[in-house]
C-alpha positions in Angstrom: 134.5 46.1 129.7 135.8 47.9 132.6 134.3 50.8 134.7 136.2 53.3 133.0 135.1 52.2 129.2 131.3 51.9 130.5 131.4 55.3 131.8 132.7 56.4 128.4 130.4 54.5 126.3 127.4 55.5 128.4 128.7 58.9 127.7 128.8 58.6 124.1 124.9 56.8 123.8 124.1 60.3 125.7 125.9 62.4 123.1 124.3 60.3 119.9 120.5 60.4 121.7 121.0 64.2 122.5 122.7 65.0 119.0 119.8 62.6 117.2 117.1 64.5 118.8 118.9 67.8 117.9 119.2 66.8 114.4 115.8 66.0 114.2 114.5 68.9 115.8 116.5 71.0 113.6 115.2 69.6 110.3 111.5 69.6 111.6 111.9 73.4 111.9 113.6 73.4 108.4 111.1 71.6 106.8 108.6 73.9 108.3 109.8 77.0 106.3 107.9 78.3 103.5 108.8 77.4 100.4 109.0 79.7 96.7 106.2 77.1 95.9 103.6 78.0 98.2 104.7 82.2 98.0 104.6 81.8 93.9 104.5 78.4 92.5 106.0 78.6 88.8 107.1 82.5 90.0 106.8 83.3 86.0 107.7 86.7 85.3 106.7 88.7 82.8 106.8 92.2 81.1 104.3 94.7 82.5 105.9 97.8 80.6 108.9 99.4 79.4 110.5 102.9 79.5 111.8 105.9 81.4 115.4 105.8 82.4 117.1 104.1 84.9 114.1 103.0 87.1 113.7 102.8 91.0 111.3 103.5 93.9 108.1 101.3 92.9 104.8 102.3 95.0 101.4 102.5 94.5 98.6 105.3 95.3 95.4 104.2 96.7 94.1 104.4 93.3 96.1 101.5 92.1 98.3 103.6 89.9 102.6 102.4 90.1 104.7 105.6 90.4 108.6 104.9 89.9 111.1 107.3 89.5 113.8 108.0 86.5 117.1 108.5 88.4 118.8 109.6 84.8 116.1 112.2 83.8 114.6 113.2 87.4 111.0 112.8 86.2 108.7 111.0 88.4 105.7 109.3 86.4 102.7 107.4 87.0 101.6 104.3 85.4 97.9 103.1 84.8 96.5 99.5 86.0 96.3 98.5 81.9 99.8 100.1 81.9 99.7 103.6 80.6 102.6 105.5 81.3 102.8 109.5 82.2 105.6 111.6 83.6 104.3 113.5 85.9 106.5 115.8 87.7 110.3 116.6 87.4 112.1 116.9 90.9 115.5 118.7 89.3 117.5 116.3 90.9 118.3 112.5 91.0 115.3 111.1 92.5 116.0 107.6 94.1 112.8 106.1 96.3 109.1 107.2 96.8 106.1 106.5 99.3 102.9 107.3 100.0 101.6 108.9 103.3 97.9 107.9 104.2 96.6 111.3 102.9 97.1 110.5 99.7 100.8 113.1 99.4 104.1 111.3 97.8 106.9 111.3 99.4 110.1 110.9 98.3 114.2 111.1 98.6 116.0 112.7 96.0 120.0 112.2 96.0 119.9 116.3 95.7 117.3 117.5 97.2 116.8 115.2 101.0 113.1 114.2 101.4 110.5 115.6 99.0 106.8 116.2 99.1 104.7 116.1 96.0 100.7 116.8 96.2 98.8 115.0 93.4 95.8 117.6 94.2 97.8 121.0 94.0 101.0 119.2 91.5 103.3 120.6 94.0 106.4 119.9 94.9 108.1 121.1 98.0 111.2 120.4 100.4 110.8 118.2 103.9 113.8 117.3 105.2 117.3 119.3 103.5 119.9 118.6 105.9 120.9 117.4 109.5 122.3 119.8 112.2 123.1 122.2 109.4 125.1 119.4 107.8 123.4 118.2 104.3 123.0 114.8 103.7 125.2 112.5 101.7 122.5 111.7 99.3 119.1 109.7 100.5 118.4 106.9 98.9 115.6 104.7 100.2 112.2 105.7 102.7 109.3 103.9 104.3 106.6 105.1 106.9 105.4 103.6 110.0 102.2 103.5 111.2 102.4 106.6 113.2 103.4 108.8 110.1 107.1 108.5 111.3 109.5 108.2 108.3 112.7 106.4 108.1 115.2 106.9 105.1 119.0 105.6 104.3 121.2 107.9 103.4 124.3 106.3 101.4 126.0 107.8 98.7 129.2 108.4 98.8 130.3 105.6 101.5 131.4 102.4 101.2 133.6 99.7 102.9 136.2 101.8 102.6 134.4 104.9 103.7 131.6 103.5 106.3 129.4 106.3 106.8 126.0 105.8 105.7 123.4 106.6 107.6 119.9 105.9 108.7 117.1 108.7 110.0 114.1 108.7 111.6 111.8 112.1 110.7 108.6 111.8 113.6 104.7 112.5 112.5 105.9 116.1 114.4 108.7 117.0 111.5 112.1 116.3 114.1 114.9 114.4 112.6 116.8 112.3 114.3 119.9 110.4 113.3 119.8 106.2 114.3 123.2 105.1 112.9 126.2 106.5 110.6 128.5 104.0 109.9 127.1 101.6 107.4 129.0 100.8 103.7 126.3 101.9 101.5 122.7 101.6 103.5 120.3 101.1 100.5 117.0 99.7 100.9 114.7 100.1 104.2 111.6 97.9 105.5 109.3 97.6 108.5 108.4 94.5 110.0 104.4 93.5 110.4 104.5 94.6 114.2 107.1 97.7 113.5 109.7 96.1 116.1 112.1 95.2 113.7 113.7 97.6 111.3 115.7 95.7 107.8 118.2 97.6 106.3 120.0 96.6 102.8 123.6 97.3 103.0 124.5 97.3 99.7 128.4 97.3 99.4 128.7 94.6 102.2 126.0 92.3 100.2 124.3 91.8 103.8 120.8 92.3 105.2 120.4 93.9 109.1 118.0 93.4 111.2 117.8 96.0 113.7 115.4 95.6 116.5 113.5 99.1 117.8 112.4 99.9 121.7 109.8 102.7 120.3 109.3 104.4 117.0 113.2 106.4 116.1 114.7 104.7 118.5 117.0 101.3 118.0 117.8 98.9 119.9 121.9 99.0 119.5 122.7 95.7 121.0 120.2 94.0 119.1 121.7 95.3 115.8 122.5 92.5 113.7 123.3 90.9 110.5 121.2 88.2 109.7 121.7 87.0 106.1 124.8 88.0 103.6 123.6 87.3 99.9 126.2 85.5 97.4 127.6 87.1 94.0 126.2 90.4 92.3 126.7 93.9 93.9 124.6 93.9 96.7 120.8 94.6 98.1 118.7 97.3 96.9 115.3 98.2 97.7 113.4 95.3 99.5 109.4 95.0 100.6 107.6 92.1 102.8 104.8 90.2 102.4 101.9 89.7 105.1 103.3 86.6 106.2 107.0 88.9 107.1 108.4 87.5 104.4 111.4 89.8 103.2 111.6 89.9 99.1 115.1 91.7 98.2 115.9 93.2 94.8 119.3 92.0 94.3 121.2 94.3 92.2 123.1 93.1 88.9 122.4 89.2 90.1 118.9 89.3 87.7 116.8 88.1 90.8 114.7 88.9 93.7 115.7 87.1 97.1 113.1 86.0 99.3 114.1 85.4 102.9 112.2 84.3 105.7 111.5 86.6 108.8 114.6 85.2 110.3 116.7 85.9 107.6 117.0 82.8 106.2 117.1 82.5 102.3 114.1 80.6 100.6 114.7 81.2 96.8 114.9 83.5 94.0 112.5 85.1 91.6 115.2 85.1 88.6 114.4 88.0 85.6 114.0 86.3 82.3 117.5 85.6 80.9 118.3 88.4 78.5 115.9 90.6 80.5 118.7 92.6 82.3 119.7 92.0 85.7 120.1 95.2 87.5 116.8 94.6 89.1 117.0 97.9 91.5 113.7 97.3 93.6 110.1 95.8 95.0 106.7 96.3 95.5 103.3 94.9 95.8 100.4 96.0 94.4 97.1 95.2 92.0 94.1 93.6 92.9 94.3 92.4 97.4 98.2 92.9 96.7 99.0 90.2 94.8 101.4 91.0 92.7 104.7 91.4 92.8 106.4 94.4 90.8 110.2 94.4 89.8 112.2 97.3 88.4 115.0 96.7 86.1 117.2 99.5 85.3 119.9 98.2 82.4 117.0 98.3 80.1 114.1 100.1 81.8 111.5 97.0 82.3 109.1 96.7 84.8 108.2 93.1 85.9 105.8 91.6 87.4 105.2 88.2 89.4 101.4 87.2 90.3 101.7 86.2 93.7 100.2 83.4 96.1 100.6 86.1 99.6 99.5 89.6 100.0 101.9 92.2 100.2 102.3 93.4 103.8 99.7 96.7 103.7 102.1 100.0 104.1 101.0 103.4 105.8 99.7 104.9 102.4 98.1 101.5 101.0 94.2 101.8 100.7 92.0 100.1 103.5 
């Protein structure tokens, strides 16, 4: 062997050792991701109740009562812990995603109407948040609250990939509006991160998942604005919650399953809706006894799911202590 051939065989042992210790590296870290087993084991879903009409926004009051609403009829109703159901109020619109604030009012978006406010101790119902500079809103869609009492909500209807103009807003504790981003195909469902630095945004029509990082409450990062997971088949991602271990569980619309990804985007598994069970599965929440179960709402045929659970959900602004 002369110099030359040495030289490049030494050079190639340096490439195998460095690519081998790579490789292994790599698959240490991959091995180290949670698994559906230890979030769910057998994940078996079953029937918690049925009815309304076309169902979205899943949350729970401090008294452990599920309130969805009924995008068809524009009632809003209340469902007991043994599952009793009530409609409770009617918004006059197409109500799309609720929340509760820490004082025990409902918040909500309304495709209509903007952002709602309903008080559960007067049954009122009043406006928040109608338009934007004197321009109203496509149609909000989806809404969650930060620890501060800040509110962010998606605002999507009407755009698309062919019409990118969705929008996300931040509303501050004080009532000012401010508008983060406008040029999004269909921004659906919105989630906080456990430490409120990362903002995760479902953006339905390109069947992808952003993660958006934030300097301060309302205010994004922009060159930290990325996409970090595309799902495969259906129509795209609706609403999405997290567990306490930043877990992201997506409700993956006319796919019949919930995707679970890791904090890093990464895709674990699926929670898959009983076959025959419809599978426009339009959002997520956690809720029952330490958050421990996983709700589902499916819309084709009006079911509510539900998954008992292995992880707490992450606790949100209006949960109980």
């Amino acid at each position: 062997m002369n110099r030359l051939e040495y030289q490049a065989a030494s050079a190639l042992c340096v490439i195998v050792v460095v690519a081998t210790v790579l490789g292994a590296a790599m698959n240490t870290a991959a091995s180290a991701d949670t698994t559906l087993d230890e979030l769910c084991g057998a994940c078996k879903v079953e029937v918690f109740v049925k009815g309304g009409k076309f169902l979205e926004g899943p949350t729970f009051d401090q008294q452990g009562n599920l309130w969805v609403v009924n995008i068809e009829s524009g009632w809003v109703s209340s469902i007991t812990p043994d599952g009793k159901w009530s409609d409770v109020f009617n918004t006059g619109g197409q109500p799309q995603g609720l929340k509760f604030h820490k004082d025990g009012r409902l918040f909500g978006v309304d495709r209509k109407k903007g952002v709602f406010i309903y008080d559960p101790k007067t049954k009122k119902m009043s406006d928040y948040v109608l338009s934007y500079q004197n321009e109203n809103f496509h149609g909000p869609n989806d809404l969650i609250f930060d620890r501060q009492g800040g509110l962010y909500f998606t605002d999507p209807w009407g755009t698309s990939m062919a019409n990118p103009r969705g929008a996300i807003y931040y509303v501050s504790p004080e009532g000012k509006t401010s508008r983060l981003m406008d040029n999004m195909a269909f921004p659906n469902g919105v989630a906080l991160s456990q430490d409120e630095k990362t903002l995760y945004i479902g953006e339905t029509m390109r069947n992808a998942i952003w993660s958006v990082q934030l300097e301060e409450p309302g205010m994004l990062l922009v060159r930290r604005a990325r996409i970090t997971t595309y799902l495969n088949g259906g129509i795209g991602p609706d609403g999405m919650t997290l567990d306490d271990k930043g877990n992201i569980y997506v409700a993956h619309v006319d796919s019949g399953e919930v995707v679970v990804l890791s904090p890093k985007g990464k895709i674990i598994g699926s929670i898959k809706l009983p076959e025959g069970g419809g599978t426009f599965n339009t959002n997520v929440a956690f809720g029952g006894p330490e958050r421990k179960t996983l709700y589902i709402t499916e819309s084709s045929q009006n079911i509510i799911y539900r998954v008992a659970m292995k992880v707490r959900g992450l606790k949100l602004f209006g949960d109980k202590e």
